[in-house]
C-alpha positions as CSV (number, residue, x, y, z in Angstrom):
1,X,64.3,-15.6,-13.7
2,X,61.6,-15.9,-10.9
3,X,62.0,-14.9,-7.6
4,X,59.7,-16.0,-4.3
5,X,58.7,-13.4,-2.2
6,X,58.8,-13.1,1.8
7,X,55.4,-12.9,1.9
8,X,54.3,-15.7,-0.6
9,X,57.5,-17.7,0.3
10,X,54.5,-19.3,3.1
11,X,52.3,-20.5,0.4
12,X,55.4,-21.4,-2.0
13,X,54.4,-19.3,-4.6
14,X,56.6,-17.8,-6.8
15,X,56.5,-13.7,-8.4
16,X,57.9,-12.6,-11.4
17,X,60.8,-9.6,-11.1
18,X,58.0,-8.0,-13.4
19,X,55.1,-8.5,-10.6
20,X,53.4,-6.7,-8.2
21,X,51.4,-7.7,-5.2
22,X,48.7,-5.5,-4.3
23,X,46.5,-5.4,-1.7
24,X,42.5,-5.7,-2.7
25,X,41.1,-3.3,0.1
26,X,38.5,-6.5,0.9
27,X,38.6,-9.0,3.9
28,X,42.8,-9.2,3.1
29,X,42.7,-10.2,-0.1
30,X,45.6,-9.4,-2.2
31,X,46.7,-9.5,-5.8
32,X,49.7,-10.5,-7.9
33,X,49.3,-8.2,-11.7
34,X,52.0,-7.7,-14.1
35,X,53.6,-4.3,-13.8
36,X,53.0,-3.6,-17.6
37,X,50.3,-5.6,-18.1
38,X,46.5,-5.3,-18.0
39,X,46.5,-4.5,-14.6
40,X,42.8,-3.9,-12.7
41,X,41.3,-0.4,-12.7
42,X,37.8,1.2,-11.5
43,X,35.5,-1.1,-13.8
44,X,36.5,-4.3,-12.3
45,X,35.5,-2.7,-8.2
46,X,32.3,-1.2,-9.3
47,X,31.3,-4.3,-11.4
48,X,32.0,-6.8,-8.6
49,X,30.1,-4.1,-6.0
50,X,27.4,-3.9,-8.5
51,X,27.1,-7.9,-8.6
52,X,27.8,-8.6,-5.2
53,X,24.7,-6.4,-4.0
54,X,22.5,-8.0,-6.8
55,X,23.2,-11.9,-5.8
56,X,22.9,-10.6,-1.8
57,X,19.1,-11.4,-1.2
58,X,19.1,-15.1,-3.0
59,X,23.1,-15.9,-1.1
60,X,21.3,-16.3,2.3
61,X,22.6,-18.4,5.1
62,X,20.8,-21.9,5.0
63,X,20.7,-22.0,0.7
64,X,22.9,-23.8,-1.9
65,X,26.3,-21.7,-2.8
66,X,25.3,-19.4,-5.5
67,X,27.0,-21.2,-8.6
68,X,29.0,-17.7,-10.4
69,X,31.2,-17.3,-13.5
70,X,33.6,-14.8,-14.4
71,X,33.4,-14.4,-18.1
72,X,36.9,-13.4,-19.4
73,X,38.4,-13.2,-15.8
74,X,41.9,-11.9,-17.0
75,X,43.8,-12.0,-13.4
76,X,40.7,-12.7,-11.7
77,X,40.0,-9.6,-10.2
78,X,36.4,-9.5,-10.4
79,X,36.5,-13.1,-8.8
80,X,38.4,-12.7,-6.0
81,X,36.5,-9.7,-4.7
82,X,33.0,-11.6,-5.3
83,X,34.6,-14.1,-3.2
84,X,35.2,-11.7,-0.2
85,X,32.0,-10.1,-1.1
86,X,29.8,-13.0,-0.9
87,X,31.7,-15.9,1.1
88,X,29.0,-18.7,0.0
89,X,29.4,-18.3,-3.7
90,X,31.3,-20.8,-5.9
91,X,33.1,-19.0,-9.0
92,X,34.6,-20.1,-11.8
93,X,36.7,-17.7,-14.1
94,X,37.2,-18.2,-17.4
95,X,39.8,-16.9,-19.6
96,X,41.7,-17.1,-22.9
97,X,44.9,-15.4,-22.4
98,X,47.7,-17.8,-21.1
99,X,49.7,-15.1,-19.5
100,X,46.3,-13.8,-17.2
101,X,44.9,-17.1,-16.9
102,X,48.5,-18.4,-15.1
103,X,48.6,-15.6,-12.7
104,X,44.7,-15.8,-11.9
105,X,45.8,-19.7,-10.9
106,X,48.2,-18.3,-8.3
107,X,45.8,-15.5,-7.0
108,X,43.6,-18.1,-5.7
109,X,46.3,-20.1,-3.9
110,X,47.3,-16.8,-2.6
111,X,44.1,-15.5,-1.0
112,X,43.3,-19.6,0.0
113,X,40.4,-19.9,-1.7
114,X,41.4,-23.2,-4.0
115,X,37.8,-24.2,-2.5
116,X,35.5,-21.9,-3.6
117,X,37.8,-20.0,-6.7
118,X,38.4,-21.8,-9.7
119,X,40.3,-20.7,-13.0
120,X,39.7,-22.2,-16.9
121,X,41.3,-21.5,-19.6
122,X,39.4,-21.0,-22.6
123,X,37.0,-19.7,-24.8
124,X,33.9,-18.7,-23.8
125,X,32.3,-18.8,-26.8
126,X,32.5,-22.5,-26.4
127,X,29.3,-23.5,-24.9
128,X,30.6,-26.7,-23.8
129,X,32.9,-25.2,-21.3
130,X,30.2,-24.9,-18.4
131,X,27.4,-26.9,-17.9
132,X,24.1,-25.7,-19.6
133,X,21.9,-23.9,-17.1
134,X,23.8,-24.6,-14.1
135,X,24.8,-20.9,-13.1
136,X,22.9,-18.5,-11.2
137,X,24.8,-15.3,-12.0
138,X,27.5,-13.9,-14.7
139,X,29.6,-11.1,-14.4
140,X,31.7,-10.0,-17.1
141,X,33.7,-6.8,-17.7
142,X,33.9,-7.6,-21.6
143,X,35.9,-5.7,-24.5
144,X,35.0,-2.5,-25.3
145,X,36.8,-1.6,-28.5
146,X,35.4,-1.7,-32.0
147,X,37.6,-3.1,-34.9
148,X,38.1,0.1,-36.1
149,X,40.1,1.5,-33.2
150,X,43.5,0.0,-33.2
151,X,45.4,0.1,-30.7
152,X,49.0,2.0,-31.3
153,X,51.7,-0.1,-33.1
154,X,53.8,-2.1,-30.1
155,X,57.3,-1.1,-29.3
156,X,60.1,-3.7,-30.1
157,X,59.7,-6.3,-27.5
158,X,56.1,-5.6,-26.8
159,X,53.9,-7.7,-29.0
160,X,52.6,-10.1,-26.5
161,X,51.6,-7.0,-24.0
162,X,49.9,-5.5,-27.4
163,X,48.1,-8.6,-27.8
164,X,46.9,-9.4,-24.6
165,X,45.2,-5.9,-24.6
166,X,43.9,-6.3,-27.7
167,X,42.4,-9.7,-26.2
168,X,41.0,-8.2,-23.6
169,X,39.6,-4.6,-25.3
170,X,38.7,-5.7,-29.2
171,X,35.1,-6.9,-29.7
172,X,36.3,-8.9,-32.1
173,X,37.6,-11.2,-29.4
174,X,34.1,-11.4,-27.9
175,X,31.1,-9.7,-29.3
176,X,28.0,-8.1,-27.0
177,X,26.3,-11.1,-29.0
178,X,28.8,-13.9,-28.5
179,X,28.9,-12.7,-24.7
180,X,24.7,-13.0,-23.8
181,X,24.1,-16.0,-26.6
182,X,26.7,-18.2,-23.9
183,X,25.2,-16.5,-20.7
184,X,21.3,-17.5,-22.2
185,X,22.9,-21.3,-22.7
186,X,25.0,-21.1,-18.8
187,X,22.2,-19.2,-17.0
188,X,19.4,-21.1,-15.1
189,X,16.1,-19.7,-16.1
190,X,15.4,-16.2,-14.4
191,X,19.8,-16.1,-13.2
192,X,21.1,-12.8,-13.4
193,X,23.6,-11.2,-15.7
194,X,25.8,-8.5,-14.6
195,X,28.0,-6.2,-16.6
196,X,29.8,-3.0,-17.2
197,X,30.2,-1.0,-21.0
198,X,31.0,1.8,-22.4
199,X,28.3,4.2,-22.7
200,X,28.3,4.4,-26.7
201,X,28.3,0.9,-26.7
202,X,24.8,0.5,-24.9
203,X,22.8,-0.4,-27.9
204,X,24.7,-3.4,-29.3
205,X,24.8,-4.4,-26.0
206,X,20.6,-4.6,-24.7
207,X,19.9,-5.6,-28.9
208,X,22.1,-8.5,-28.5
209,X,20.4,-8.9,-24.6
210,X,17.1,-9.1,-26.6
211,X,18.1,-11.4,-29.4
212,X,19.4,-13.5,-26.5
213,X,15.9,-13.6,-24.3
214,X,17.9,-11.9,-21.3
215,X,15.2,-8.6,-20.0
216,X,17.4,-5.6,-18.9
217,X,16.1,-5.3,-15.6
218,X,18.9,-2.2,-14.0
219,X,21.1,0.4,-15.9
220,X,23.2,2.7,-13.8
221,X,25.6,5.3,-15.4
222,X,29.0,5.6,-13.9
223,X,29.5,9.2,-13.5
224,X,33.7,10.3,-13.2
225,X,32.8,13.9,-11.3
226,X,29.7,16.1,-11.0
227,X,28.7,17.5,-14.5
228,X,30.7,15.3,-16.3
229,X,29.0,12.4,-19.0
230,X,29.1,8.6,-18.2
231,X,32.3,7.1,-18.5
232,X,30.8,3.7,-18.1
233,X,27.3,1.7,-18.2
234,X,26.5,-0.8,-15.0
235,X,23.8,-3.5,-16.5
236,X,21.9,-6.4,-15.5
237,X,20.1,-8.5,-17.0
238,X,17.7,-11.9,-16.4
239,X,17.4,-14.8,-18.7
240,X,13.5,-15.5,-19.6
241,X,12.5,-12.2,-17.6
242,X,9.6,-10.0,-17.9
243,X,9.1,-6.8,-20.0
244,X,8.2,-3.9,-17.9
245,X,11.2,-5.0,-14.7
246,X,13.8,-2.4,-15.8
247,X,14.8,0.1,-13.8
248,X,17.4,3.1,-14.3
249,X,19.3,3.6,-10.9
250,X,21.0,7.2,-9.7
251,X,23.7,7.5,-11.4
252,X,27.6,6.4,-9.2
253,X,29.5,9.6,-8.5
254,X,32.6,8.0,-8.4
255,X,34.3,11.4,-7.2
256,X,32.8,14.4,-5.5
257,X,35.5,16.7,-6.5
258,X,38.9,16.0,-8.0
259,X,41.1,13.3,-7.0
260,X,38.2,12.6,-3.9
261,X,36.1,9.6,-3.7
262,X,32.5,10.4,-3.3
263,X,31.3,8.4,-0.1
264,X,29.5,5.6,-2.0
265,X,32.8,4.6,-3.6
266,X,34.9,5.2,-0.7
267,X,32.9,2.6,0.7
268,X,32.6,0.1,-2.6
269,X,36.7,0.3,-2.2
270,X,37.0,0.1,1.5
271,X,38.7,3.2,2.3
272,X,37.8,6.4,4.2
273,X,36.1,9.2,2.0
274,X,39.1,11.8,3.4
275,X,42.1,9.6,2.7
């Protein structure tokens, strides 16, 4: 049974009992996510941060909309706050799941952005599914998880849950080399690939940027709380680039002490650094 909510009751969109809307912290937008689903963390704010400030100096006034995809979107976080983060862009998310891909179709209508936000279900390793060399940046926030590490056994009831995280974290699903070979074919010569990664996962990922002609050109390690390792990797990368362009940026405290944002990522989240 669905139910519509007050506030979506304008825009007639419907929210599952199991549904939350949550608010984005950026320029109002807001976000329907299944309460026990795969529901937006950390990665998917610093990623589309990271992104937004990359495709800043070539989204000026007076120039084409950037042309952006989203590769495996899930709900379409990381599209919707590239959207309030650079209002010229045009995005297109692209995702497998059903489940992800339907509510990603009602988070645009949501935040009105049917214009410049557009969902597509399917799989990316299919070339065919964007035009070839037609986009000037991908951002991706791509599976994490070797083969090896299974993911616990679902509870009765669960197994769709199970494997829509399984889509979303298992390599197998999409591979560091599956991922850049379709950003080389999307990419206009010299666009700009942006993504986040585990930290032990690092070398698969800039060998399979090689073997796909994208030049690392920025890492930055995502750094939980002073003294602690990188939880997570920030790279870019550009298609036909030149050897000798990468840079390794200061690393993103993400908090200055426990439970408190540092104020870089106060900021990248849109809050105060004391709340």
């Amino acid at each position: 049974m669905i139910h519509q909510t007050r506030e979506s009751s304008e825009l007639s969109l419907f929210v599952y009992p199991d549904e939350t809307i949550d608010d984005l912290q950026r320029d109002g937008l807001r976000m329907i996510q299944k309460k026990d689903g795969f529901r937006f963390g950390e990665d998917s704010v610093l990623l589309a941060a990271f992104a937004a400030d990359l495709a800043k100096p070539v989204n000026r006034k007076g120039q084409m909309p950037m042309q952006i995809a989203d590769i495996g979107a899930g709900s379409g976080t990381v599209s919707l706050l590239l959207a309030g983060r650079l209002p010229r862009a045009d995005i297109v998310g692209i995702e497998i799941s059903q489940r992800p891909y339907e509510i990603f179709l009602r988070n645009i209508t949501l935040n009105g952005l049917d214009g410049r936000v557009r969902a597509i279900r399917g799989d990316v390793r299919e070339t065919s599914l964007i035009p070839r060399a037609s986009l000037d940046l991908i951002v991706s926030n791509p599976p994490y998880r070797h083969a090896h590490r299974h993911l616990k056994k679902p509870a009765s009831g669960q197994a769709s849950l199970d494997d829509e995280l399984r889509t979303a974290q298992d390599m197998t699903t999409l591979s560091p080399d599956d991922l850049t070979r379709t950003a080389a074919s999307w990419l206009k010569p010299g666009g700009t690939i942006a993504l986040i990664q585990r930290p032990e996962n690092l070398p698969e990922l800039l060998n399979a940027m090689h073997n796909a002609r994208i030049e690392p050109t920025l890492l930055r390690p995502v750094v939980p709380l002073p003294g602690r390792k990188p939880s997570a990797i920030l790279v870019a990368g550009r298609l036909h680039g030149l050897a000798g362009s990468f840079r390794f940026l200061p690393e993103l405290l993400v908090c200055d002490r426990p439970g408190h944002y540092s104020p870089e990522t106060a900021a990248i989240y849109g809050v105060s650094a004391d709340e």
